[in-house]
C-alpha positions as CSV (number, residue, x, y, z in Angstrom):
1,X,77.7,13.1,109.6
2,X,77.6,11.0,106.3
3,X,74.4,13.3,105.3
4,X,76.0,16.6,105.4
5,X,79.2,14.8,103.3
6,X,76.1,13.7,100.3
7,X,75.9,16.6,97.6
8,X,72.7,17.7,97.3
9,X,70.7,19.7,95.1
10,X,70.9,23.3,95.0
11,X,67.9,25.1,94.5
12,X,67.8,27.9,92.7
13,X,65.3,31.0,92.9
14,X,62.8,31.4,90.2
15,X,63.8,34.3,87.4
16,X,61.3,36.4,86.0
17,X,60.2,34.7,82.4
18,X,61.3,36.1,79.3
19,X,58.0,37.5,78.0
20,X,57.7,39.4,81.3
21,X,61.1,40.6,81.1
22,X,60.1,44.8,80.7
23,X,58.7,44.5,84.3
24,X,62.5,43.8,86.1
25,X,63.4,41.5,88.3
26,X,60.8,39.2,89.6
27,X,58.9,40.0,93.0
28,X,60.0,37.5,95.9
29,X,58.1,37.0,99.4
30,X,60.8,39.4,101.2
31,X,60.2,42.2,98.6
32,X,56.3,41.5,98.9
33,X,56.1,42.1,103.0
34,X,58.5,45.3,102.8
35,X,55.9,47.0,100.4
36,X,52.8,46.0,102.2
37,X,54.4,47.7,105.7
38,X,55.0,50.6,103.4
39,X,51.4,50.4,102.1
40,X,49.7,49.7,105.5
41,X,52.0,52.8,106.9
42,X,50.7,55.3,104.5
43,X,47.5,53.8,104.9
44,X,47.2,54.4,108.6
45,X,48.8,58.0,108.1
46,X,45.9,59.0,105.6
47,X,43.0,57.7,107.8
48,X,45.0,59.5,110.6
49,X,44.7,62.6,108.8
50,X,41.4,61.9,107.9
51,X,40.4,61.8,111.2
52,X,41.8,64.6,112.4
53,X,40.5,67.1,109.8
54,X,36.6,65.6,110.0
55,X,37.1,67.1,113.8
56,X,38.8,69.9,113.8
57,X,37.7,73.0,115.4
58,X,36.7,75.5,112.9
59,X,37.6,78.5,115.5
60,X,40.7,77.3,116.1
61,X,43.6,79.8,115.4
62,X,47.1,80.5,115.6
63,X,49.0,83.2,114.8
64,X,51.6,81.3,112.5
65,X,48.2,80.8,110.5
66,X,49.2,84.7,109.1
67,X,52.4,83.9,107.7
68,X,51.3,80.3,106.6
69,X,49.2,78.2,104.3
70,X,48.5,75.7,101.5
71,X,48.6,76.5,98.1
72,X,47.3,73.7,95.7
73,X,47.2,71.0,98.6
74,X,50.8,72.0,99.4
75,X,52.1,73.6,102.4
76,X,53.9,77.0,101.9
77,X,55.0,80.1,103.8
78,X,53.9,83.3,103.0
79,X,57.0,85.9,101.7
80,X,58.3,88.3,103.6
81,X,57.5,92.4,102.5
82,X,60.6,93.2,101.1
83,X,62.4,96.3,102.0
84,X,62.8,99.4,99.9
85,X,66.2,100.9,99.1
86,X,65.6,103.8,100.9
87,X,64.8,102.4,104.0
88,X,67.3,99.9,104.0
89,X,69.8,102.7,103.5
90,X,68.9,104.6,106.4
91,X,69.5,101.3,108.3
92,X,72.6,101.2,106.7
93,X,73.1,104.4,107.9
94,X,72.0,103.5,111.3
95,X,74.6,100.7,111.7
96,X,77.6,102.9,109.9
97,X,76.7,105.4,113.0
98,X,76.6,103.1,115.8
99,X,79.7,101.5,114.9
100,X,81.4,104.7,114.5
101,X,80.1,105.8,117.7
102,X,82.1,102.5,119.4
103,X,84.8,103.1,117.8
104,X,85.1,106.6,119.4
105,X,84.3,104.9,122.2
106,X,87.4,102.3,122.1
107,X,90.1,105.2,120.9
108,X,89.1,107.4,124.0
109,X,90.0,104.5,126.7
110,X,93.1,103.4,124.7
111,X,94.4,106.9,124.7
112,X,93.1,106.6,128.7
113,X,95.0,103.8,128.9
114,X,98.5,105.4,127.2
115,X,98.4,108.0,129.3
116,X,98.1,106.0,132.9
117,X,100.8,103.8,131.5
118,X,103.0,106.7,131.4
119,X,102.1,107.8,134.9
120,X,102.9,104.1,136.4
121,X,106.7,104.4,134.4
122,X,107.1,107.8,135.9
123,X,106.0,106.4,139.5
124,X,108.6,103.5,139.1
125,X,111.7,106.2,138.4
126,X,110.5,108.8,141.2
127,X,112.1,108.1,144.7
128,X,110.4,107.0,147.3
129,X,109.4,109.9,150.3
130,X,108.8,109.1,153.2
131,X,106.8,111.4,155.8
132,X,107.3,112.0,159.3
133,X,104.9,113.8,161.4
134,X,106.2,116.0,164.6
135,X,103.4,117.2,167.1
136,X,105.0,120.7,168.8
137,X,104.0,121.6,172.5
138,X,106.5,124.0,173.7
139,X,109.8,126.2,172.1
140,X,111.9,124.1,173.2
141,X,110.7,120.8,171.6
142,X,110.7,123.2,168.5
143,X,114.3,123.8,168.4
144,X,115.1,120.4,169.3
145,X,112.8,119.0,166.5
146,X,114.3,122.0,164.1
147,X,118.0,120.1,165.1
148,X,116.8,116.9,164.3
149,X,115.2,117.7,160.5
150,X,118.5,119.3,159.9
151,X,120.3,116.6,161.0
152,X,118.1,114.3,158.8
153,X,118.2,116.3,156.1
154,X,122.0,115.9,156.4
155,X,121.8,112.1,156.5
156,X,119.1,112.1,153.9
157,X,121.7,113.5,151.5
158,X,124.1,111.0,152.6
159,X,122.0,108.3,151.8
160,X,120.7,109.6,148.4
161,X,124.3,110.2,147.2
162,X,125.1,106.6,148.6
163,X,122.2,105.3,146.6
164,X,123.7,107.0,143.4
165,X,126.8,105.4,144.0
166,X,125.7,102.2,144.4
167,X,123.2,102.5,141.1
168,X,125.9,103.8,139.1
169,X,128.2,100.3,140.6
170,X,125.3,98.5,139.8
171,X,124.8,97.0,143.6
172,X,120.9,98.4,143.3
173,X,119.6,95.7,141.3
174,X,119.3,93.3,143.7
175,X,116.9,95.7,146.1
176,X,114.9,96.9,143.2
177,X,113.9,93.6,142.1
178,X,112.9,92.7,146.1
179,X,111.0,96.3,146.6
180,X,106.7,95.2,146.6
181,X,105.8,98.2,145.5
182,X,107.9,97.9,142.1
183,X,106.5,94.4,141.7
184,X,103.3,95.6,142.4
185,X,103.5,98.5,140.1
186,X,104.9,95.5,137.2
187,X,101.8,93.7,137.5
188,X,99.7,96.5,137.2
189,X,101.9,97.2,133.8
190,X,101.5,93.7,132.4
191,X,97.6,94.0,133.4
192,X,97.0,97.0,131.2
193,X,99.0,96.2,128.3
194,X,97.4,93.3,128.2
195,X,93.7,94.8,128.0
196,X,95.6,97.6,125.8
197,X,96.6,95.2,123.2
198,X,92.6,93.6,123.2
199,X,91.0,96.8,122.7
200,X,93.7,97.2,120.1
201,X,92.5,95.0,118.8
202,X,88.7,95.7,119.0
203,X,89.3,98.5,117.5
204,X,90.9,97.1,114.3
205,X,87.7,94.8,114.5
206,X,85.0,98.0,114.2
207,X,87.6,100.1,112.0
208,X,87.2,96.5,109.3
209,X,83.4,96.5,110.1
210,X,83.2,100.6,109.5
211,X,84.4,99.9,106.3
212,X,82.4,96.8,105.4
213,X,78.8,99.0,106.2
214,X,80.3,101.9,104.0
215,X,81.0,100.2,100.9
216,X,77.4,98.4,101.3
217,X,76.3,101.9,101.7
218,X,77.7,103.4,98.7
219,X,77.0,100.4,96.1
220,X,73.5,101.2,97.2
221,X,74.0,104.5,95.8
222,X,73.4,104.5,91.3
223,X,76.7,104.9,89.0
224,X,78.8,102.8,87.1
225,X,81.6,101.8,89.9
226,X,84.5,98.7,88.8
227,X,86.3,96.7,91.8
228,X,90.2,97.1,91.5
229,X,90.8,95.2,94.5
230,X,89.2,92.2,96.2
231,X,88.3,91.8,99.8
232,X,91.4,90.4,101.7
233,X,92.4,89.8,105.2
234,X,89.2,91.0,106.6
235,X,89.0,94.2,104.8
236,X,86.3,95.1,102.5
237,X,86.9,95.3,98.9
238,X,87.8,98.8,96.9
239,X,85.4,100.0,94.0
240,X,85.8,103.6,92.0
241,X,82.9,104.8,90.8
242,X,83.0,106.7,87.6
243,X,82.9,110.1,87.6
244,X,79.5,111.8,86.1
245,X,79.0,115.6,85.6
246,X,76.9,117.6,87.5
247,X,73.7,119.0,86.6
């Protein structure tokens, strides 16, 4: 419309005056109604608190009360005792033993662990036997079943030098990739070198934290000592001590 189009006059906001410049910029109605919520808040908080103390129970405890309290109006906790050196270095001592002791612990089922992967190698290169069981009633069925293990024994050699012959041509790779009992004997590998190569792992783990405990356990002990290597890669880092004479 034609009135929006007709300049108007602006009006300004009124400045603080000059002779009242040292108190900042003057105070509008927006500035006025955030400090009174602030005032009325801190108000009702106080009479809150006043409240709450003019009816408290005198008897009334709690056992944070021991480790808490005010000190000039403020609320503070109370210190913990503080450990002497001498216990703290039997807990040291504690802890160095403990981890030592799992340690032990891991090396004696990896060393489990070599050896049965040995045995399952050794089962995969030993032929397979098979048993057969011959129930006996009379002589006769003796001699006949004395004939027949001879004659199988004869065929088993056959076959044996057969099965050399055709390892040596290379014709037996086929079968032992199809045999279940070698696959079955592989997955039972891959299974245990996988755990073998985690508790290898664990045990690098508690051989880093062995050392960590000891060289907190020894710069407990007194004796001029200088660092010549940092910590790196995990492992703790290496102080000499220097050498006093005996008494």
């Amino acid at each position: 419309s034609l009135r929006n189009a007709v300049k108007r006059k602006t009006h300004k906001e009124r400045s603080q005056p000059s002779h009242r410049a040292k108190f900042g910029l003057l105070e509008k109605h927006k500035d006025y109604v955030l400090r009174a919520r602030d005032f009325s808040k801190k108000k009702k908080r106080i009479q809150a608190l006043q409240e709450k103390a003019a009816f408290r129970n005198k008897d009334e405890f709690y056992f944070k009360m021991e480790k808490t309290g005010t000190r000039d109006g403020i609320y503070t906790k109370k210190e913990a005792e503080s450990i002497d050196a001498d216990t703290l270095k039997l807990m040291r001592t504690q802890d160095l033993n403990y981890i030592a002791l799992k340690k032990k612990t891991e090396d004696q089922k990896i060393d489990k662990m070599l050896g049965s992967l040995h045995s399952i190698a050794a089962l995969e290169t030993m032929p397979k036997l098979n048993k057969h069981t011959v129930f006996i009633e009379s002589d006769d069925e003796l001699e006949d079943a004395v004939g027949s293990s001879m004659h199988g024994a004869k065929l088993t050699d056959k076959r044996l030098s057969q099965l050399e012959a055709d390892e040596e041509s290379g014709e037996m790779g086929e079968a032992k990739e199809s045999d279940p009992v070698i696959e079955k004997l592989d997955r039972r590998r891959e299974a245990q070198y996988r755990e073998l190569a985690e508790r290898m792992k664990r045990r690098e783990k508690l051989r880093n934290a062995l050392h960590h405990v000891e060289v907190q356990r020894n710069l407990m002990q007194k004796g001029r000592r200088t660092r010549i290597k940092p910590a790196e890669d995990g492992k703790p880092p290496v102080f000499v001590w220097k050498s006093q004479r005996k008494r």
